[in-house]
C-alpha positions in Angstrom: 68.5 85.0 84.6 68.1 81.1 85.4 67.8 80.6 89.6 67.6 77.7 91.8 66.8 77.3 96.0 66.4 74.6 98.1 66.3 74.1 102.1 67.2 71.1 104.3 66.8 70.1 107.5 69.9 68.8 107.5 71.0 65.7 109.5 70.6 66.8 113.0 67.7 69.1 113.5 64.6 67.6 114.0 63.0 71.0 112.4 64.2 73.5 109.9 64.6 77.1 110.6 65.7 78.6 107.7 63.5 80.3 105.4 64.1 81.8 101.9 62.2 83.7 99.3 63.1 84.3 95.4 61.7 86.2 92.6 63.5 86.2 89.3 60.4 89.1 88.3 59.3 91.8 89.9 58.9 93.1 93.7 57.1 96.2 93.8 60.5 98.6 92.5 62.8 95.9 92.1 63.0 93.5 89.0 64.4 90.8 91.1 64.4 90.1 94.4 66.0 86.9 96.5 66.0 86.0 100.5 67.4 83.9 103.2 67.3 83.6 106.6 67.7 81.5 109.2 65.6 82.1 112.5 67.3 81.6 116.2 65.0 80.6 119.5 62.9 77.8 120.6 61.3 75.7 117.4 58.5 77.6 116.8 60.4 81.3 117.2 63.3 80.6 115.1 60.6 79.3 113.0 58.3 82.2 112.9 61.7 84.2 113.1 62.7 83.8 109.3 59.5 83.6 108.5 57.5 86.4 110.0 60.9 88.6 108.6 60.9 87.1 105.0 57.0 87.9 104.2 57.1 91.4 106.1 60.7 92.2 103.6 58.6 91.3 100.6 55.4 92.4 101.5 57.5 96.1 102.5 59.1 95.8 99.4 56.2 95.1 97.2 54.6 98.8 98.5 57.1 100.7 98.8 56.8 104.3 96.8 61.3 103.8 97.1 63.4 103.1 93.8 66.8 103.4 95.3 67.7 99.5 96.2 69.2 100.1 99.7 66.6 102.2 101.0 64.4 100.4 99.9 65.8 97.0 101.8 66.4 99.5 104.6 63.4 100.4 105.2 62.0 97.2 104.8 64.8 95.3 107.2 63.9 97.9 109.7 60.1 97.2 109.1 60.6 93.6 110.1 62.6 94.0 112.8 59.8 96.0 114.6 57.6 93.7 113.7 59.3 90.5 115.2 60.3 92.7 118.4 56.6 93.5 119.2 55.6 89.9 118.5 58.5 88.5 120.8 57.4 91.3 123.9 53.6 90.5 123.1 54.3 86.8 123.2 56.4 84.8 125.9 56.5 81.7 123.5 58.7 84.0 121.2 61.1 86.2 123.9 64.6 85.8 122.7 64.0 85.0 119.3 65.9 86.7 115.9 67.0 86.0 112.6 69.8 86.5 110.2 68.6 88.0 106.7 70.5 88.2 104.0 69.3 89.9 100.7 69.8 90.6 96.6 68.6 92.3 93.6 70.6 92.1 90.3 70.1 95.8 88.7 71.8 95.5 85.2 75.3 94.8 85.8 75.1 95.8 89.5 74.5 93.1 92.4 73.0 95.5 95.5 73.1 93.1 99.1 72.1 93.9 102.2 73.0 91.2 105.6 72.3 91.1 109.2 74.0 88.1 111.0 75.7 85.4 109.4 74.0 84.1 106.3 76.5 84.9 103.6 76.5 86.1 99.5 79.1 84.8 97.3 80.5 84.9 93.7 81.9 82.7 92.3 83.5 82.7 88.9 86.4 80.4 87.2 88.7 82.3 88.9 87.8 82.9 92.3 84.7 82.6 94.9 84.4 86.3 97.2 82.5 86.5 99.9 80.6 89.6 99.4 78.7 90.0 103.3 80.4 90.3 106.4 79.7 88.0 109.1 78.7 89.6 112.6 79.6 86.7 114.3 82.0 86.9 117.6 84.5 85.4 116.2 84.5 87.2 113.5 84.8 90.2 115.3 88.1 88.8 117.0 89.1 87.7 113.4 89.3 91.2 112.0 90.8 92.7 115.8 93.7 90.4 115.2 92.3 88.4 118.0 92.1 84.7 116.4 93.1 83.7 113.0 90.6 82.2 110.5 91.5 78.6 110.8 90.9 78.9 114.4 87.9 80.5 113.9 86.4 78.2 111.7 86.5 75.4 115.0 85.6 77.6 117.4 83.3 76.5 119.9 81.7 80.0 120.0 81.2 80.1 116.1 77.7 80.1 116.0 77.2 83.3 118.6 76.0 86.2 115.8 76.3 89.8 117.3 73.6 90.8 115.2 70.1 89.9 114.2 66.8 90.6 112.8 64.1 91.2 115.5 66.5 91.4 119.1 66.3 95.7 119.3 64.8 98.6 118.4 66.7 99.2 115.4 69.0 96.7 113.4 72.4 97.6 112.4 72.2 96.3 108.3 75.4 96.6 106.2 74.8 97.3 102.3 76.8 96.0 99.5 77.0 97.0 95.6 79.5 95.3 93.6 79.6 94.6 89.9 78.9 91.5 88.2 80.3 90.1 84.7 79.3 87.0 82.6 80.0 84.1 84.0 79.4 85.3 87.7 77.2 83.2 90.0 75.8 84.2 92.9 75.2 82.3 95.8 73.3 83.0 99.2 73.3 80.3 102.0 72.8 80.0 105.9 75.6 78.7 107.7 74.7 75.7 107.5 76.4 74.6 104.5 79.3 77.4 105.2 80.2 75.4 108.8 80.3 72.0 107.1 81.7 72.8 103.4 84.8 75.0 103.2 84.8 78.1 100.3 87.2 76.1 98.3 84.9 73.1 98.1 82.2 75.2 97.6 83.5 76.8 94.3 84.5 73.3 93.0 81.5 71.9 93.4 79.6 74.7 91.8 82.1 74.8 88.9 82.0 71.1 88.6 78.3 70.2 88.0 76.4 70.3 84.5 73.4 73.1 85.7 72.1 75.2 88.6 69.6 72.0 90.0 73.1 70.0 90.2 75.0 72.5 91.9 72.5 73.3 94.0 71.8 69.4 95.3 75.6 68.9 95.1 76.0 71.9 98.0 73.4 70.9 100.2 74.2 66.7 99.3 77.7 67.8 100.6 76.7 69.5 103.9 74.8 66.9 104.9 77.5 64.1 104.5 79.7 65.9 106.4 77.9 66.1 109.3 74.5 68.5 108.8 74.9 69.8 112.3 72.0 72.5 111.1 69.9 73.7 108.4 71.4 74.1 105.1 69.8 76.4 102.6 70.7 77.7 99.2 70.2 79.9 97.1 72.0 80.1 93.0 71.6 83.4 90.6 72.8 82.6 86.9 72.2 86.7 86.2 72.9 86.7 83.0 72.0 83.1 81.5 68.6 82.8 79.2 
C-alpha cells in the first residue's frame, strides 16, 4: 500500500477547516485506517469540528473490542457525534457547528467506507473514476427526486447546504459502503473543495496523468486552487495494492 494526503487553505479562506487523518498500519482492529473532514461554523468550530471528530474516530477506533469494520466506524461516528453535540450545548463559541466525515479501511480485496455530509470517496482506474459515497447535500436530494439535473446542480447557489453532519443531533444518520477493489484501483477521498472547483473527468486525468501519488496529489489540489479555491481543498490517495 503506498498513500499520500495533503490539505490547503485554498485561495479564499483565511483559515482551513478541513482535517484528515491516515494510517497505512494499524488502528486498534483495523490494518488501515484513512479520514477526512471538513468542519462547518464560526473559525474556531468548524475548526474544532473536524478536529475534535477525527481524534475521537481514531481514538474510538483504537479501543474498540469490534472487528466487524462498519460497526466498528459506527460506533465510533456515533461516539463523536455525542461528543461535539455536548461541546457545542456546553459552549456558545461552538452552537451551530458540525462536520462532514468521510472514512476507509482496505480489508484484502475489500474497500469498507463510511460518509456523513459531503466529503466524497472515489476510484479511479483506466477505465472509469466512481463515486463510491453519496452526498447529503440539498441538491443532491433534488438530483435523485428528479427535481434538478446534475449540471444544474453543480452551479447551484444552494450547493454547499449538507442535510447531514457530524455533531448537529442526537444521533447521525451514517451510510456504509463495501465494494471490491482490483489492481490498479486508486482511491481517493477529498472535501469538496476540490470536487466544486475540478470536475470528475478532470479529476481522473489528472490522477492518471502524473508519474507518482506526491504528483497526483499536488496536481489535484494545484488544480483547485487555479480555478478559483473558493474553500479548503483536501486530499487524500490509497495505491492498495502498490509496494
Amino acid at each position: 500500500m503506498k498513500t499520500f494526503s495533503m490539505t490547503d487553505t485554498g485561495q479564499r479562506r483565511d483559515t482551513n477547516q478541513d482535517y484528515m487523518y491516515t494510517s497505512e498500519t494499524a488502528v486498534g482492529n483495523l490494518p488501515n485506517l484513512f479520514l477526512v473532514a471538513d468542519g462547518m461554523g464560526g473559525h474556531a468550530a468548524g475548526d474544532y469540528a473536524s478536529r475534535c471528530t477525527i481524534e475521537q474516530t481514531v481514538d474510538s477506533i483504537s479501543h474498540s473490542g469490534l472487528t466487524e469494520p462498519v460497526a466498528l466506524m459506527q460506533e465510533a461516528v456515533s461516539r463523536a457525534n455525542l461528543l461535539l453535540l455536548s461541546a457545542a450545548q456546553n459552549d456558545p463559541g461552538k452552537a451551530g457547528m458540525g462536520t462532514t466525515l468521510v472514512a476507509a479501511t482496505c480489508i484484502d480485496h475489500q474497500l469498507y467506507a463510511a460518509n456523513v455530509g459531503d466529503s466524497r470517496l472515489y476510484i479511479i482506474n483506466q477505465e472509469t473514476i466512481t463515486q463510491i459515497t453519496r452526498d447529503h447535500s440539498l441538491v443532491e436530494e433534488m438530483v435523485r427526486l428528479g427535481e434538478m439535473n446534475e449540471a444544474d446542480a453543480k452551479f447551484h447557489p444552494d450547493k454547499n447546504i449538507i442535510t447531514r453532519a457530524v455533531g448537529v443531533f442526537e444521533e447521525v444518520a451514517v451510510d456504509f459502503f463495501e465494494t471490491r477493489i482490483e489492481e490498479g484501483d486508486i482511491i481517493l477521498m477529498c472535501s469538496d473543495g476540490l470536487t466544486n472547483e475540478v470536475s470528475d473527468a478532470d479529476i481522473r486525468r489528472i490522477v492518471l496523468g502524473q508519474r507518482d501519488i506526491v504528483e497526483k496529489a499536488e496536481k489535484l489540489v494545484e488544480t483547485a486552487n487555479r480555478n478559483g479555491g473558493h474553500d479548503n481543498i483536501t486530499v487524500v490517495l490509497i495505491e492498495p495494492f502498490v509496494e
